[in-house]
Every structure is written in structure tokens, then in C-alpha cells.
C-alpha positions as CSV (number, residue, x, y, z in Angstrom):
1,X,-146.0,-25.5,-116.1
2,X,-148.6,-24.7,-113.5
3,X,-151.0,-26.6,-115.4
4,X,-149.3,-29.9,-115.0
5,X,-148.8,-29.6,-110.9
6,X,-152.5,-30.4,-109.1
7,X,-153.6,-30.4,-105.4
8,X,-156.8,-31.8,-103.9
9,X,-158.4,-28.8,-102.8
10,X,-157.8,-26.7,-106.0
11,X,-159.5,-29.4,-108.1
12,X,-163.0,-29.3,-109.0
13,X,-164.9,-30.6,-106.4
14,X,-168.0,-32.5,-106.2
15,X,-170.5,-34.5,-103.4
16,X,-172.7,-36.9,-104.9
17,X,-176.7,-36.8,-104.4
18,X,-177.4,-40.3,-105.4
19,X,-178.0,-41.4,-101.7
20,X,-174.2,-43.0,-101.5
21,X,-172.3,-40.0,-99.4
22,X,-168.8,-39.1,-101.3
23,X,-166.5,-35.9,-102.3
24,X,-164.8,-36.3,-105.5
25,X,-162.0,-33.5,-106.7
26,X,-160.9,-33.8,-110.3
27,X,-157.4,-33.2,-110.4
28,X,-156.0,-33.4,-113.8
29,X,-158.7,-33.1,-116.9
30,X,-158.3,-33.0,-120.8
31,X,-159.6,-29.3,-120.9
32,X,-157.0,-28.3,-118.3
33,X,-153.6,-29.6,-119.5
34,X,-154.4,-30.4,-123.1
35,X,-153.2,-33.5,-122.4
36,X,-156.5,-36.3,-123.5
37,X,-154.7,-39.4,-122.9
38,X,-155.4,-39.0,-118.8
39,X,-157.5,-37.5,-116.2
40,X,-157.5,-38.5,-112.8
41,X,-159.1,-37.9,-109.3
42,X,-159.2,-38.1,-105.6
43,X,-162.5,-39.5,-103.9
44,X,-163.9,-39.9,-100.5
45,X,-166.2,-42.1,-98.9
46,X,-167.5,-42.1,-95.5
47,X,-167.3,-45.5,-93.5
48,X,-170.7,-47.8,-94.7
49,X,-170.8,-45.8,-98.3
50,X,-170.0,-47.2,-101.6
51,X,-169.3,-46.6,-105.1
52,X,-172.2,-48.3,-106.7
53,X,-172.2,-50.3,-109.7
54,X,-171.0,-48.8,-113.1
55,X,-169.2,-49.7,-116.4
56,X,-167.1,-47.2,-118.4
57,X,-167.3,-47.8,-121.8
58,X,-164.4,-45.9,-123.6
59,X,-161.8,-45.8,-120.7
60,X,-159.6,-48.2,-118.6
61,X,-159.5,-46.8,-114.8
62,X,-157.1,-47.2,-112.6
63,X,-158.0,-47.1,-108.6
64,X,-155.6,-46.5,-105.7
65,X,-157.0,-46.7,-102.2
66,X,-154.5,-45.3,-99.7
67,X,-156.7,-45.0,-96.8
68,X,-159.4,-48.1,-95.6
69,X,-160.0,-50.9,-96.5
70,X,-163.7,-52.6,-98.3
71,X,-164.6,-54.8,-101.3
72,X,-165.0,-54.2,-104.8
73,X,-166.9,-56.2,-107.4
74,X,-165.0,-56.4,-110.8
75,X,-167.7,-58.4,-113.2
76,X,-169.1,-61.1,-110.9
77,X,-166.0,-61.3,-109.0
78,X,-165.6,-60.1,-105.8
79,X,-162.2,-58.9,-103.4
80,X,-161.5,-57.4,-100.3
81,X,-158.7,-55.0,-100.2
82,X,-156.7,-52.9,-97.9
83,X,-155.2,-49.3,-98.0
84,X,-152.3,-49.3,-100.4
85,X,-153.8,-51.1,-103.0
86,X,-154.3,-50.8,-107.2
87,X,-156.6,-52.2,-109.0
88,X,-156.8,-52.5,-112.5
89,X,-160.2,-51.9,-114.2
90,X,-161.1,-52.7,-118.2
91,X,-163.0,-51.3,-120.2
92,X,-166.8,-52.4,-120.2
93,X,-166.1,-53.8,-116.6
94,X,-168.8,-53.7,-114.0
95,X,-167.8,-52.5,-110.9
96,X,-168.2,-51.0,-107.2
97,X,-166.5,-50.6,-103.8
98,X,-167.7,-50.8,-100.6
99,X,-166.3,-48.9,-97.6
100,X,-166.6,-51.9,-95.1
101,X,-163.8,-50.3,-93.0
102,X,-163.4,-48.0,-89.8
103,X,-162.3,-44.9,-91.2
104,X,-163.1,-43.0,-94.1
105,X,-162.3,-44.5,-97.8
106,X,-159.8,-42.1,-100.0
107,X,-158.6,-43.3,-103.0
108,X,-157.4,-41.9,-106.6
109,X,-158.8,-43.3,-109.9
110,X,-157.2,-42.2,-113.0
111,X,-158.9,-42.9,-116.5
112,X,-157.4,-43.3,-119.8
113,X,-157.9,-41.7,-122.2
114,X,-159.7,-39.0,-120.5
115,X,-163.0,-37.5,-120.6
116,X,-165.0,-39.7,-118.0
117,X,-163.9,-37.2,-115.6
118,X,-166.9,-35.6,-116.8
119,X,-169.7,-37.6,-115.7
120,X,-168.7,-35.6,-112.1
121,X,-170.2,-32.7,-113.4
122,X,-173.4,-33.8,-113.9
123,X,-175.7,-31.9,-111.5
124,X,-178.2,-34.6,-111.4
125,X,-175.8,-36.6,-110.0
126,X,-173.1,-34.5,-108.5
127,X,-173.4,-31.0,-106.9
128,X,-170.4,-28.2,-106.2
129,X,-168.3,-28.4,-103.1
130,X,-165.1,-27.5,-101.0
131,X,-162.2,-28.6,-100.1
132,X,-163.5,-28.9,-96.3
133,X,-165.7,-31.7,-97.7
134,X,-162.9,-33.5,-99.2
């Protein structure tokens, strides 16, 4: 059952290098419960970074943002939101999120099915990390 219970700083953790500051740890992933319906995340975003713009073609996401406050673009739509908000992405939807609060941005996203948790570990993109980073 140990398989099914995940924390942030035993996930697999990740700082991007794409010039947009933020610490991802993948929490729950296909290979590691068995499970490929889900896979889901925390990230972290310094105050003034973003998410830039990206569309995932075989998986709806779901974001939770439990700290900060920004915008995101969904399409050519945009909406500012505060901590303790969901938002609902489809398929083939463009989208980003800007920090355009005080603090730091954390949120969770969670994909289904899984397997876009992968595109963390691409080094080009995304290098190793700790938990101190998180």
C-alpha cells in the first residue's frame, strides 16, 4: 500500500531551465502505482514566473493553486484567480499561468490518463532537484 500514499519531497523532483524559474515533484506516476488512468504533481513558482504556453494532447489536466494568486490563459481566454482555486483544462487546450502575486505560486495539477508526467523528465527542459527547492 505504500505505493499509493505520496509526499512532496519523496516525489521526483525537477527545476526547469527554460528561463521561467519553477520546482515540480511528481507525486503519483503510471510506472509507480500501476495505476495509468492518473498522475499528478505539485509545482512551484517564484513571484513574476510563469508556466508558459503549452497544449497537452492526450490528457485533460486538472490545476489546484492553494497558494497565490495570477492569471491563466485557457485558449484565447484569459482569468485571474486566487489561492484555492480549480481549473479545469481539456484536451488540446492552450494554456499558461502567471504568478502576478506577492508570494510564491504552489499548485497541484493532476492529468488523466497519465503519462504527461513525463515530459518533466526531460533534461533539456528539466534538471534533478530536492526537496529544499520545492
Amino acid at each position: 500500500m505504500e505505493k499509493y500514499i505520496a509526499v512532496p519531497s519523496k516525489g521526483d523532483i525537477r527545476t526547469a531551465c527554460d528561463g521561467f524559474p519553477r520546482t515540480v515533484s511528481i507525486m503519483i506516476d503510471p510506472s509507480q502505482t500501476g495505476l495509468p488512468g492518473m498522475s499528478m504533481g505539485v509545482e512551484s513558482a517564484p513571484v513574476g514566473s510563469q508556466i508558459p504556453e503549452h497544449h497537452h494532447t492526450d490528457a485533460e489536466e486538472i490545476l489546484f493553486f492553494y497558494q497565490g494568486s495570477g492569471k491563466v490563459k485557457l485558449g484565447e481566454q484569459e482569468f485571474s484567480f486566487e489561492g484555492e482555486t480549480s481549473v479545469i483544462i481539456p484536451r488540446n487546450t492552450r494554456h499558461a499561468i502567471i504568478n502576478t502575486g506577492s508570494v510564491p505560486l504552489r499548485l497541484t495539477w493532476t492529468y488523466a490518463p497519465g503519462g504527461n508526467e513525463q515530459g518533466f523528465r526531460n533534461h533539456a527542459r528539466w534538471t534533478p532537484a530536492s526537496a529544499s527547492d520545492l
